[in-house]
N, C-alpha and C positions, 0 to 999 in steps of 0.2 A: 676610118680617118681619125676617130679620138686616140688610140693607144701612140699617135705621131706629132701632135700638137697638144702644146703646155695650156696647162689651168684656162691662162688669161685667153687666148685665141680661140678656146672652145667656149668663154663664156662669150668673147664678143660676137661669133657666131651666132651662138643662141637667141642674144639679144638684137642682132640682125635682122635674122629669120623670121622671128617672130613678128617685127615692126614692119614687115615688106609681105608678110603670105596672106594673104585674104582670109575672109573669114570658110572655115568645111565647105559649107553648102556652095558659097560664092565658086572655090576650087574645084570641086568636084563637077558643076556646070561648067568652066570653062576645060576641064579635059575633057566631058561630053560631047561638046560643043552645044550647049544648052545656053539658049538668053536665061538669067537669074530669074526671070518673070517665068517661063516654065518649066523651070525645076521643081521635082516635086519628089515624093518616095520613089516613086517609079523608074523616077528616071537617075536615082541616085541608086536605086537595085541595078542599075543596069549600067553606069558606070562600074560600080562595085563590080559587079562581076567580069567587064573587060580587063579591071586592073588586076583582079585577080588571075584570070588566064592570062594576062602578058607575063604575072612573076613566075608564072606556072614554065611558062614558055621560056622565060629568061634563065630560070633557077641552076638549070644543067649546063648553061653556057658559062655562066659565069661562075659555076664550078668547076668545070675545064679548065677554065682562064686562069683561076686560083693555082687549079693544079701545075699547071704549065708554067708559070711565072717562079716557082718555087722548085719544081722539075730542075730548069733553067737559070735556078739562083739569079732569078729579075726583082725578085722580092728588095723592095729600096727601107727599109726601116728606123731609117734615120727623123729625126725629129724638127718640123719647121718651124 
């Protein structure tokens, strides 16, 4: 996304993101699906390694995808 959007749109982004994502621990429980009350290492090792094996899992598709879009001159590079 950044090499397509100017200075200003990737800082109000940033400054977006930041005031709207919870805090790690808070995040990491709700894509566990963990109440904050018991999240603990354990259960952040075990997120951790679901989000791990989903990139694991995602990584070759979405290099496909890459390749195909570009294959297919879908590639949009223009700047918003």
């Amino acid at each position: 996304i950044e090499p397509f959007h100017g200075w200003a749109l990737r800082k109000l982004f940033t400054v977006r993101l930041s005031t709207m994502m919870p805090p790690r621990d808070e995040l990491l429980a709700m894509l566990g699906n963990f109440k904050t009350q018991e999240f603990g290492k354990k259960e952040e090792q075990l997120v951790l390694k679901d989000i791990r094996s989903l990139v694991s899992t995602w990584q070759p598709i979405v290099t496909q995808w890459r390749t195909a879009y570009q294959d297919l001159d879908l590639e949009d590079t223009r700047r918003a």
